[in-house]
C-alpha positions, 0 to 999 in steps of 0.5 A, a space after each residue: 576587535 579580535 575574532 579568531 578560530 571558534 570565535 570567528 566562526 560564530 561571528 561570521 554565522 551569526 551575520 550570515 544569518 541576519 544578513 538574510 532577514 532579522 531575527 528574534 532571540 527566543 531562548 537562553 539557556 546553558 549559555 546558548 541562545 536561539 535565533 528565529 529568522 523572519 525570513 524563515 529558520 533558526 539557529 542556535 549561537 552562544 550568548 557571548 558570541 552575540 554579545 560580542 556582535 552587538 557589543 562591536 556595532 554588527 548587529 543592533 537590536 530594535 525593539 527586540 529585534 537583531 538586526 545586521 548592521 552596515 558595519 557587519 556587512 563590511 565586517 562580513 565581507 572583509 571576513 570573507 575577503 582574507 587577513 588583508 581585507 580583515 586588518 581594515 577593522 583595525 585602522 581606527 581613528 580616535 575622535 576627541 569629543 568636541 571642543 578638544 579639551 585635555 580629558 575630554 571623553 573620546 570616542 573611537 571609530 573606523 572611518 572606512 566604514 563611514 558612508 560620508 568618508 565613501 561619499 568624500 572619497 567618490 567624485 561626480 562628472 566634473 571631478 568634485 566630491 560627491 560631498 563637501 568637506 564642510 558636509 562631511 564634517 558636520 555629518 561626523 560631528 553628529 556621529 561623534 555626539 551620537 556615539 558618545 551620548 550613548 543613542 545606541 541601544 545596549 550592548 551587552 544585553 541580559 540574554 536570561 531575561 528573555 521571555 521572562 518579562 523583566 527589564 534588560 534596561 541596564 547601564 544606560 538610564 539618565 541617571 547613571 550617565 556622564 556629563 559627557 555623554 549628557 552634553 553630547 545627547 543636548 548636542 544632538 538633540 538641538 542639531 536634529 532639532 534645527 534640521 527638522 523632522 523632514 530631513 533628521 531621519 536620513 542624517 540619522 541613518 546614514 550618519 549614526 547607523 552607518 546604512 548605506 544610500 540605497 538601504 535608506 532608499 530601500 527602507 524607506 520607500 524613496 526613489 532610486 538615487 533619491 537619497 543622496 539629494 536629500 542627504 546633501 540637502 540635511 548636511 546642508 541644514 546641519 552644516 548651517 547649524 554647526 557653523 551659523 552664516 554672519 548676521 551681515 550675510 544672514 540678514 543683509 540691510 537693505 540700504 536704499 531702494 532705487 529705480 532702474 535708472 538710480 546711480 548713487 552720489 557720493 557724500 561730501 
C-alpha cells in the first residue's frame, strides 16, 4: 500500500471520519462522493480515494454501509504514529493457499494485523500464549480460505450507481469465479459448518475482519472478557476439523468391564 501527499490526507480523513460512526454514500458526481455519518455530519472525499480505502481492507462496506475496519484502525494509527509506525503496512507475509502446490493461488497479508498473532504474541500469568499454536493455525487457515474465496464484499464499487437503483454486483458472481477461489468457499463453508452456528460468528469476526475481542464483546452485547473464552473454545472446534483426532483415540474400545477389585490375567 502507498499513500503519500494529497492521497494520504484523503486516506486519513476518510478513517478519521468512519472511526467516529458509520457512514452512508449519498452522492457521486465529478468524481466526488459524499459521506452522511450516522453519528451526525457529512463529507465530501474523492471516489478514488474511497476505492482505495476499501479496495486495501480499511473500510468494508455493509449493506450499503461503510464501515471502519480493525485494519483501518491500525492503519490510522500507524499514519499517525510517524514513517516507522507506517513501514509495519508493508512487512507482509505471502500465504500459498492450501496444500502448497506449485501455481496454486496466493494470498497476501499483514500479519501484524491479525488478532490471533496479538493473541499468540501475548502470555497469561503462568507465561503460556494466550492461544495455541494449533489455535492460531486453524484460526489463519480460515482467513486464508476466506481472503482467497473471495467472502469479502467488492472492492472497487461503481460509485455512479449510487442512488440510481441499479446493481453495483460486479466481478464477484459464481460464474466468474476461479477454481481457486470456489474451493476455498467449500472450505470455509465445511469448516464453519462443523464449528457450528453458536461459535462461527466469532471465528468469523476476529479471524476474517480482523475485529479485535472487545469490538466483538461490544458488537455483541457479551460480557467483559467473554470473548476470548468463547474464541478459544471455536479455535478449538475448528482445530479439530482441520486435524481430526485418530479413530482409536475418537472412539476408544472398551475391552473389558470389570469391578472394583478385577486384575486382568495374562493369556498363555
Amino acid at each position: 500500500m502507498s499513500v503519500r501527499g494529497k492521497s494520504a490526507t484523503g486516506v486519513r480523513r476518510v478513517l478519521c471520519f468512519l472511526a467516529k460512526a458509520a457512514a452512508e454514500p449519498a452522492t457521486a458526481d465529478n468524481g466526488k462522493m459524499t459521506l452522511e455519518s450516522a453519528g451526525g455530519g457529512a463529507i465530501s472525499i474523492g471516489t478514488a480515494v474511497l476505492d482505495h480505502v476499501l479496495r486495501e481492507g480499511l473500510a468494508r462496506s455493509a449493506d450499503g454501509t461503510l464501515i471502519i475496519t480493525d485494519a483501518g484502525r491500525a492503519f490510522l494509527r500507524r499514519l499517525d504514529g510517524g514513517a516507522d509506525a507506517f513501514a509495519a503496512q508493508h512487512r507482509l507475509e505471502t500465504l500459498a493457499a492450501p496444500g502448497n502446490r506449485p501455481g496454486a493461488a496466493r494470498v497476501r497479508r499483514n500479519e501484524a494485523e491479525s488478532p490471533l498473532g496479538l493473541l499468540r504474541r501475548r502470555r497469561d500469568s503462568s507465561g503460556a500464549p494466550l492461544i495455541s499454536e494449533a489455535a492460531f493455525k486453524a484460526g489463519e487457515q480460515l482467513r486464508n480460505d476466506y481472503t482467497l474465496g473471495s467472502f469479502m464484499p467488492p472492492l472497487g464499487a461503481n460509485w455512479s450507481a449510487v442512488g440510481s437503483g441499479a446493481s453495483c454486483r460486479s466481478g464477484n458472481g459464481v460464474l466468474e469465479m476461479t477454481d481457486a477461489a470456489l474451493a476455498a468457499r467449500q472450505r470455509v463453508e465445511r469448516a464453519l459448518d462443523a464449528v457450528g452456528p453458536e461459535l462461527s460468528g466469532v471465528l468469523v469476526d476476529v479471524c476474517c475482519f480482523l475485529k479485535g475481542l472487545e469490538v466483538v464483546e461490544r458488537e455483541r452485547q457479551w460480557p467483559v472478557r467473554s470473548a476470548k473464552l468463547i474464541l478459544k473454545t471455536a479455535l478449538a472446534a475448528l482445530d479439530r476439523h482441520y486435524c481430526p483426532p485418530s479413530p482409536a483415540r475418537r472412539n476408544p474400545r472398551i475391552i473389558h468391564w470389570g469391578a472394583g477389585d478385577y486384575r486382568p490375567t495374562l493369556a498363555r
